[in-house]
N, CA, C and O of each residue as an XYZ file, in Angstrom:
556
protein
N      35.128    -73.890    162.597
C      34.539    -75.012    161.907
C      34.453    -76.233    162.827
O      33.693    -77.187    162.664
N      35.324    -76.071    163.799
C      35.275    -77.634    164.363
C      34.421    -77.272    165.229
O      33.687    -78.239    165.435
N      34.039    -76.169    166.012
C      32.641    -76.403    166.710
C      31.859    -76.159    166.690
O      31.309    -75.804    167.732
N      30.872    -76.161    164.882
C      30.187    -76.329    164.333
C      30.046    -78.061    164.020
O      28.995    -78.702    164.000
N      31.271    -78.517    163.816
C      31.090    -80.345    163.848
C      30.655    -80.630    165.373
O      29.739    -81.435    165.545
N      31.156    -80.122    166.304
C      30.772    -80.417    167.600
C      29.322    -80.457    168.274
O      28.801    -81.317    168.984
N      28.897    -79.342    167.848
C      27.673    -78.782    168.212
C      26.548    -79.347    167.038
O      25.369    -79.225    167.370
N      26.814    -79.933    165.742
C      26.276    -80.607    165.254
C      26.285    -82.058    165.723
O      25.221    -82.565    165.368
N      27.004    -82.880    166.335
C      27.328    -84.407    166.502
C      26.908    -84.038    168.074
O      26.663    -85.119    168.610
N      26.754    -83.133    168.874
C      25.615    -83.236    169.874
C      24.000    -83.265    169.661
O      23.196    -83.884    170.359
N      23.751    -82.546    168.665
C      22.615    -82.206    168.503
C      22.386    -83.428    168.044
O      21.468    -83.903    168.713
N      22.833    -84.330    167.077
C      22.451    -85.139    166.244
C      22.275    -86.322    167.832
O      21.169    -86.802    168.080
N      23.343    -86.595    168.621
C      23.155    -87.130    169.504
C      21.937    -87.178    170.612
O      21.375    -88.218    170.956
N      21.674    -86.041    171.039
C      20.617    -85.605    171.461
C      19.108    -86.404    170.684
O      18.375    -87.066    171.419
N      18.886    -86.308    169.696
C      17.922    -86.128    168.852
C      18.055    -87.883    169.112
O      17.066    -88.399    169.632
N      18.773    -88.442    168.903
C      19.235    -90.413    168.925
C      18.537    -90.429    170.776
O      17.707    -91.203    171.255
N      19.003    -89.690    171.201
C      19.140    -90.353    172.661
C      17.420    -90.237    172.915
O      16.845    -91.204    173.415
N      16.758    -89.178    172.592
C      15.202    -88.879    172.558
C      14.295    -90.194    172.333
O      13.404    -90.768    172.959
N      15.082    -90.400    170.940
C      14.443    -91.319    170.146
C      14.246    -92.786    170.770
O      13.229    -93.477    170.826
N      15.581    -93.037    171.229
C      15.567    -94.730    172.135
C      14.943    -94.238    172.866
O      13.799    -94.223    172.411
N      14.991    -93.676    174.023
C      14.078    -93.539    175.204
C      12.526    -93.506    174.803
O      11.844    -94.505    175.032
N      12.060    -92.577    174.314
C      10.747    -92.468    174.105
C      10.483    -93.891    172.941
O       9.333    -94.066    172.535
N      11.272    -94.559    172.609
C      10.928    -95.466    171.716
C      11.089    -97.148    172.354
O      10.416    -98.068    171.890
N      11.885    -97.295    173.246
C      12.802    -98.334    173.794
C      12.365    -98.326    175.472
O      11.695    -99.175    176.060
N      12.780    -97.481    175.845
C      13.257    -97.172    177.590
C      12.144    -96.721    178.726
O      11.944    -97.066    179.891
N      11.604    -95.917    177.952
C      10.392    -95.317    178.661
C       9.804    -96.475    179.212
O       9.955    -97.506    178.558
N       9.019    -96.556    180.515
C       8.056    -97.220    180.993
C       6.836    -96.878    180.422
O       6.418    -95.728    180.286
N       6.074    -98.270    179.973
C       4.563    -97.834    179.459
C       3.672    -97.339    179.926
O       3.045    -97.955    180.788
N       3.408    -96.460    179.659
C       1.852    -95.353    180.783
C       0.515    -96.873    180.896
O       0.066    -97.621    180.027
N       0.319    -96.790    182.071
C      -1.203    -97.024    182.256
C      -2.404    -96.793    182.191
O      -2.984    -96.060    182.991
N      -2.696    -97.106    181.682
C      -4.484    -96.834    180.874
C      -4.980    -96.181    181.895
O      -4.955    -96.582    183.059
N      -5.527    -94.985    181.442
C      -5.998    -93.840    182.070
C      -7.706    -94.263    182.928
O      -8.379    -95.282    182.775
N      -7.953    -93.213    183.691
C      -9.139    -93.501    184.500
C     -10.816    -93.605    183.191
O     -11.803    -94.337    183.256
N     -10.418    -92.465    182.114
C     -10.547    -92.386    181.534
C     -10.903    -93.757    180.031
O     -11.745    -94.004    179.167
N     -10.118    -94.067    180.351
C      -9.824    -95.062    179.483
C     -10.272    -96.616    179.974
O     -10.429    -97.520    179.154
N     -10.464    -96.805    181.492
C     -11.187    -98.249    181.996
C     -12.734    -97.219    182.130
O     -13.757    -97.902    182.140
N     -12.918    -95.883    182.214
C     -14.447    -96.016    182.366
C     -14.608    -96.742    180.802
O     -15.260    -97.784    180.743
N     -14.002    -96.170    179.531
C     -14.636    -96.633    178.068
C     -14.648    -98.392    178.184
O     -15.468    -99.144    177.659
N     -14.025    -98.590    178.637
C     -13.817   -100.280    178.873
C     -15.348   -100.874    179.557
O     -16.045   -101.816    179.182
N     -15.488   -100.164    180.400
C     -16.889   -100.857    181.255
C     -18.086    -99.680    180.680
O     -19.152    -99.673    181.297
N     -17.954    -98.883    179.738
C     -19.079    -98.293    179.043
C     -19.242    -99.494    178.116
O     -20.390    -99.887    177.912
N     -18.225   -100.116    177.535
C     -17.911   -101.050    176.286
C     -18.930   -102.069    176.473
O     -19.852   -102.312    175.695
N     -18.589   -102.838    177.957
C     -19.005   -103.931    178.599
C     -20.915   -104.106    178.827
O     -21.645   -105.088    178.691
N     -21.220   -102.633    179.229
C     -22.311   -102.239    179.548
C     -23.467   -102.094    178.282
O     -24.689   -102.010    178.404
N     -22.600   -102.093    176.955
C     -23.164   -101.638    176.052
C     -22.927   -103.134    174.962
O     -23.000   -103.110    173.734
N     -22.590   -104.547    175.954
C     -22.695   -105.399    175.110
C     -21.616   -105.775    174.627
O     -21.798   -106.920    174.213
N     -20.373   -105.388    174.408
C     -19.209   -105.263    174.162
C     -18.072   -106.065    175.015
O     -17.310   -105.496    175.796
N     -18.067   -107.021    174.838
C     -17.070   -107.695    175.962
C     -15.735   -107.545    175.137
O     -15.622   -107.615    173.914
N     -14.355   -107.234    176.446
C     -12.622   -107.601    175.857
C     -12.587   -106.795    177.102
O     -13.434   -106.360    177.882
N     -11.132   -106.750    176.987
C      -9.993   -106.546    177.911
C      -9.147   -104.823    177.541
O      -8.124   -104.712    176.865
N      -9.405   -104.427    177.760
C      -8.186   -103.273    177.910
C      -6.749   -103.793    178.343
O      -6.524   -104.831    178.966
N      -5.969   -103.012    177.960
C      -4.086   -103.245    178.036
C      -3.719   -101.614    177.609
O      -4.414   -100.810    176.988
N      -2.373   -101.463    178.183
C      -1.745   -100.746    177.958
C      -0.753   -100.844    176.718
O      -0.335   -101.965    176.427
N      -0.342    -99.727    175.958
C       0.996   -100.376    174.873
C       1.440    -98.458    174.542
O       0.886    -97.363    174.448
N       2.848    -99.117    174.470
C       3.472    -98.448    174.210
C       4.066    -97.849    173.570
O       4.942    -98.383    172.891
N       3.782    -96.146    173.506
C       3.804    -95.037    172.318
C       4.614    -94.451    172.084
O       4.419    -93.835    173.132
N       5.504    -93.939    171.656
C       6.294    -92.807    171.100
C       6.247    -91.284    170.866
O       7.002    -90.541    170.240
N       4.751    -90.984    171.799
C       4.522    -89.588    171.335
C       4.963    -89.044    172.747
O       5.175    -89.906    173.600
N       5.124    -87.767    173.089
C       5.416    -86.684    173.912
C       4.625    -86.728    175.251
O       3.582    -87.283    174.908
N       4.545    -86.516    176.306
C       3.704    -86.245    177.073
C       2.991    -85.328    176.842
O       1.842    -85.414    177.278
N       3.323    -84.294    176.195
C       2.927    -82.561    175.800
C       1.576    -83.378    175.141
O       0.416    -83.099    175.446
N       1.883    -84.211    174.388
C       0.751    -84.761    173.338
C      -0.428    -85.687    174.062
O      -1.628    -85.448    174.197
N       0.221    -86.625    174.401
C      -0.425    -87.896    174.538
C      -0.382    -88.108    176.236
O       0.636    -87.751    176.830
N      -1.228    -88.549    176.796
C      -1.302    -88.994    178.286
C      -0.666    -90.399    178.502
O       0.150    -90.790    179.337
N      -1.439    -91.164    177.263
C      -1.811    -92.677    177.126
C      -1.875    -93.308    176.069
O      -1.998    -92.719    174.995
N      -1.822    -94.302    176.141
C      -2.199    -95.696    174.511
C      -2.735    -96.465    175.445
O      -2.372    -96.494    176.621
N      -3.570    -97.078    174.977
C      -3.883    -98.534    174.923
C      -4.407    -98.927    173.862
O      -4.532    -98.386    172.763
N      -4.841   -100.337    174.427
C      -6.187   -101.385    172.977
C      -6.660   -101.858    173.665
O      -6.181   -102.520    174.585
N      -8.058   -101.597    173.346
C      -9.046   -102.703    173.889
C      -9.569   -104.092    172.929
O     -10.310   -103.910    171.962
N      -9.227   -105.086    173.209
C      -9.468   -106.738    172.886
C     -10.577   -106.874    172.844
O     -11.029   -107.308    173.903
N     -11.604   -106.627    171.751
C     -12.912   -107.253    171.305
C     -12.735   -108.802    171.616
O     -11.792   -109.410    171.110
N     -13.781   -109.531    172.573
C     -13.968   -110.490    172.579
C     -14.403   -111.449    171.677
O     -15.424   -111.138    171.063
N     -13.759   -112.863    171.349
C     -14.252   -113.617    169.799
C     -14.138   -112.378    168.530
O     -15.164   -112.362    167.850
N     -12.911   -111.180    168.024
C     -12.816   -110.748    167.176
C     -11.521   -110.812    167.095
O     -10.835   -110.732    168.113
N     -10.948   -110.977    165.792
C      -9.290   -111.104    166.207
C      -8.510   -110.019    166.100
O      -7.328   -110.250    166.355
N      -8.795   -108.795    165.778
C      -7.816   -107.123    165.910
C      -8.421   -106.537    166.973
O      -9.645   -106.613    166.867
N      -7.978   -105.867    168.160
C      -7.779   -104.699    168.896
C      -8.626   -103.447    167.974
O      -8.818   -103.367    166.761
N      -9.126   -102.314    169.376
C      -8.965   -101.245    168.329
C      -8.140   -100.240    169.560
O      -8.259   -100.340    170.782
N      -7.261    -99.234    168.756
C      -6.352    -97.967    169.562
C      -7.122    -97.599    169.897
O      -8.194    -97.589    169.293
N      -6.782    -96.808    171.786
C      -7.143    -95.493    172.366
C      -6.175    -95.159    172.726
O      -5.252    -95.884    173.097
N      -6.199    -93.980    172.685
C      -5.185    -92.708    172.955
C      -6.236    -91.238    173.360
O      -7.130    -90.668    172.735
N      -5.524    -90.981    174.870
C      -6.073    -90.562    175.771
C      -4.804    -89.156    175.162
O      -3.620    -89.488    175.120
N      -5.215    -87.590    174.711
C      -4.462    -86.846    174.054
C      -4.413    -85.898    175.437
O      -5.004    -86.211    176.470
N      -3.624    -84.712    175.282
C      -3.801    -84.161    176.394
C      -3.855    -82.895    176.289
O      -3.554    -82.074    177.155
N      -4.439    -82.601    174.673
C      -5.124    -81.081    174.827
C      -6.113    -81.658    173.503
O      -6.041    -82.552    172.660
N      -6.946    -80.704    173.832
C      -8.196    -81.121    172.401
C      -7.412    -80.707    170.814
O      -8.058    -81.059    169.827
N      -6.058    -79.979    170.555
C      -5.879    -79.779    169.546
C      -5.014    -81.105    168.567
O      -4.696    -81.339    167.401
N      -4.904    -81.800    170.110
C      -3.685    -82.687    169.320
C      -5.001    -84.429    169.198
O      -4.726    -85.522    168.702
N      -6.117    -84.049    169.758
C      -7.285    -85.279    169.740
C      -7.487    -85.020    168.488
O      -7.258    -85.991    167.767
N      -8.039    -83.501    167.617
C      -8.170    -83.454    167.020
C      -7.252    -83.600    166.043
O      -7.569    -84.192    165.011
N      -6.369    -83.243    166.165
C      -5.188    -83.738    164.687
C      -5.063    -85.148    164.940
O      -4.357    -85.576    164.027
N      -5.332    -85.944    165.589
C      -5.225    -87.860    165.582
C      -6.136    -87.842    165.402
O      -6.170    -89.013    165.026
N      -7.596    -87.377    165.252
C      -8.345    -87.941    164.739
C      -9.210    -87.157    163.624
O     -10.429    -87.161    163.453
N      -8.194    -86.485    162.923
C      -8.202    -86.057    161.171
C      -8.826    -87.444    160.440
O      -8.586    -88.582    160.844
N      -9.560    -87.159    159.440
C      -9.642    -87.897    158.246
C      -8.473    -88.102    157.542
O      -7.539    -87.402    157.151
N      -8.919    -89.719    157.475
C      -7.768    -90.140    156.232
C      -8.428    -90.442    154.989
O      -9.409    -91.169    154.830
N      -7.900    -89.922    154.290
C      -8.086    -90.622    152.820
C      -8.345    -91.972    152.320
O      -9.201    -92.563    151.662
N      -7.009    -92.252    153.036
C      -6.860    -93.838    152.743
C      -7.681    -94.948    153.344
O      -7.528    -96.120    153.002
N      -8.393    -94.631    154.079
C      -9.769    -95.024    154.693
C     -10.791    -95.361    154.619
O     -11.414    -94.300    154.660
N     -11.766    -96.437    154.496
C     -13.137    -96.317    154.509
C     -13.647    -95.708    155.481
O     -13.246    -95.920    156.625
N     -14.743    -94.734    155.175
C     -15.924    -94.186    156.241
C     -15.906    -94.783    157.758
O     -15.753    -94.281    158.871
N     -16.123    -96.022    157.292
C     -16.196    -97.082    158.656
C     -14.952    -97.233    159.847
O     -14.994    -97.491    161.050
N     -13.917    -96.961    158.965
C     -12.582    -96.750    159.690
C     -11.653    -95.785    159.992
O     -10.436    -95.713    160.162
N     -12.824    -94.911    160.008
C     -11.830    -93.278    160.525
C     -12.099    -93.668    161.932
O     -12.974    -94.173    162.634
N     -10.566    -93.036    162.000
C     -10.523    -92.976    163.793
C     -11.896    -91.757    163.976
O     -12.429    -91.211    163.009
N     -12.283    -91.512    165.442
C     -13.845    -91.619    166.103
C     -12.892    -90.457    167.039
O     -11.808    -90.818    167.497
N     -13.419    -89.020    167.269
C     -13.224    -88.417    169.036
C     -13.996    -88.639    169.905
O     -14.910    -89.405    169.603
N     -13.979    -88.245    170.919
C     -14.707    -88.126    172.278
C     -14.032    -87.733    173.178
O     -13.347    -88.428    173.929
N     -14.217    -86.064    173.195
C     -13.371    -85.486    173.918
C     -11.807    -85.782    173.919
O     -11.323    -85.893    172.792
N     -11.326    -85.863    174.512
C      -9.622    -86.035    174.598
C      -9.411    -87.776    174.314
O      -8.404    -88.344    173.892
N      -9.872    -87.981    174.450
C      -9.994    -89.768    173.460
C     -10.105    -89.608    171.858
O     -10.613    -88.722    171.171
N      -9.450    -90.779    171.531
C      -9.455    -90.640    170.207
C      -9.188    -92.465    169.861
O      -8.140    -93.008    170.209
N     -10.435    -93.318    169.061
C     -10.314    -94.446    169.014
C      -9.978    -95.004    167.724
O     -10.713    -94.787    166.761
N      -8.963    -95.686    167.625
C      -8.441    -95.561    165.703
C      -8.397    -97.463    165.660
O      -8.293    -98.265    166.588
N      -8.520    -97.666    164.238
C      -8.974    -99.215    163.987
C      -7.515    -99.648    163.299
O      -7.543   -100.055    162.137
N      -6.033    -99.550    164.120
C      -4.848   -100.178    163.049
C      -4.690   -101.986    162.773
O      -4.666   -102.954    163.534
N      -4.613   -101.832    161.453
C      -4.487   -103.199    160.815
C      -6.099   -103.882    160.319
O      -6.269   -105.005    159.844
N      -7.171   -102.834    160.593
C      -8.521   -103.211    160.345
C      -8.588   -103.253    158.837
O      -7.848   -102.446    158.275
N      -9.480   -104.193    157.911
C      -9.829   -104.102    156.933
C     -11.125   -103.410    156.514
O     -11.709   -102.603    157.237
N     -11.550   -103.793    155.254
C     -13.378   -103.413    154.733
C     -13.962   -104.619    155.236
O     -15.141   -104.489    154.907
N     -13.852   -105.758    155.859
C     -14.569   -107.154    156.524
C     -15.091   -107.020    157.420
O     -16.007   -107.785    157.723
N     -14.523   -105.471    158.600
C     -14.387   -105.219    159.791
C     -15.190   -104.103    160.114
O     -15.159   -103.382    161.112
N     -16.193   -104.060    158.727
C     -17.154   -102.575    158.878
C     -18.258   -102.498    160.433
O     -18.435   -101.563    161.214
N     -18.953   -104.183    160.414
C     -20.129   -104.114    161.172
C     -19.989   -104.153    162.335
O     -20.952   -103.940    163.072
N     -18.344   -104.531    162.986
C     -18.195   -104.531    164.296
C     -17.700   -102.845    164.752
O     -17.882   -102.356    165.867
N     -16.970   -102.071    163.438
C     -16.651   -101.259    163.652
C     -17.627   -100.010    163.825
O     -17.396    -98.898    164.301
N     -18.295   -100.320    163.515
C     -19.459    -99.284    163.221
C     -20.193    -99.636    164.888
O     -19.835    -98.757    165.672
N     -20.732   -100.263    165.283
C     -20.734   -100.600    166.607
C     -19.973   -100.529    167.758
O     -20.543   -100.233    168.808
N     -18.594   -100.783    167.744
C     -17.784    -99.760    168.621
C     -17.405    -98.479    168.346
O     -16.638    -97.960    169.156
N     -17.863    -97.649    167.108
C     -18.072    -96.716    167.073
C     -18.753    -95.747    167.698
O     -18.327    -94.682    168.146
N     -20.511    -96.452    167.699
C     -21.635    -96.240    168.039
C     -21.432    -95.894    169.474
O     -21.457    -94.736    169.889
N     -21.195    -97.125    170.342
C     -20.792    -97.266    171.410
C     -19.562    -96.390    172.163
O     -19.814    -96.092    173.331
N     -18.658    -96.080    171.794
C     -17.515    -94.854    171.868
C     -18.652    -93.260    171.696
O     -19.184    -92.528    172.531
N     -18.630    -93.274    170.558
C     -19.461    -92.184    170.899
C     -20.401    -91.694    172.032
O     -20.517    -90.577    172.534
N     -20.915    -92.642    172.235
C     -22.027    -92.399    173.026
C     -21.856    -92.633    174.756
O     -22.699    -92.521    175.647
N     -20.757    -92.912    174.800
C     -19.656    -92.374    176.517
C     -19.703    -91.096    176.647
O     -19.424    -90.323    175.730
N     -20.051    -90.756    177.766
C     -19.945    -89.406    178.401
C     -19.203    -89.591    179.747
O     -19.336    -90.267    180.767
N     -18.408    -88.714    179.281
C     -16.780    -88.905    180.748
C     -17.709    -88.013    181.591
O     -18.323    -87.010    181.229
N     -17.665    -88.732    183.055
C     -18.013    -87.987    184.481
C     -17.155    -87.161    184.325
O     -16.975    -86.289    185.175
């Protein structure tokens, strides 16, 4: 019995120590090559802001990258996340329910562009960096 408590209060430890690191500790990945071409597709297509990096909590197995790109004169960001197999682009960018049309996260290939903290106010810009996302084709 006691090293069943043991081997439980590691595991449980383990599982804590994962969690700060990938949550706390980790250094933030840098916006992928990938991810400044969508920035100057953005730019090209009328779209002025800034790309940044920020920092995620998912796996490497999963995710390459995060960032947000800073719509210029708009006051919310929208997420990219650069995935790192098409199954997991596609499960981030599932339909939500809880969603308007206008604000489902968008794929493109291993990109996946999601609108957090966006409202229904935020349809006509969204629908336009939509437009615009879509219509990037990665060299």
């Amino acid at each position: 019995m006691r090293w069943l408590w043991i081997v439980v209060a590691v595991g449980v430890l383990a599982m804590f120590g994962d969690f700060t690191y990938r949550t706390f500790l980790r250094p933030i990945d840098p916006p992928t090559e990938g991810m400044r071409a969508l920035a100057s597709h953005f730019h090209s297509e009328g779209i002025g802001g800034r790309l940044y990096p920020v920092r995620h909590g998912f796996r490497h197995s999963r995710v390459i990258a995060a960032g947000a790109f800073e719509v210029e004169n708009f006051p919310l960001p929208i997420g990219l996340i650069e995935c790192a197999t098409d199954a997991e682009a596609s499960r981030l960018s599932a339909r939500r329910p809880d969603l308007p049309e206008s604000l489902q996260p968008v794929r493109n290939g291993r990109l996946v562009m999601d609108f957090p903290g966006w409202g229904d106010d935020g349809g006509g810009m969204a629908g336009r960096l939509a437009r615009a996302f879509t219509s990037y084709r990665r060299m």
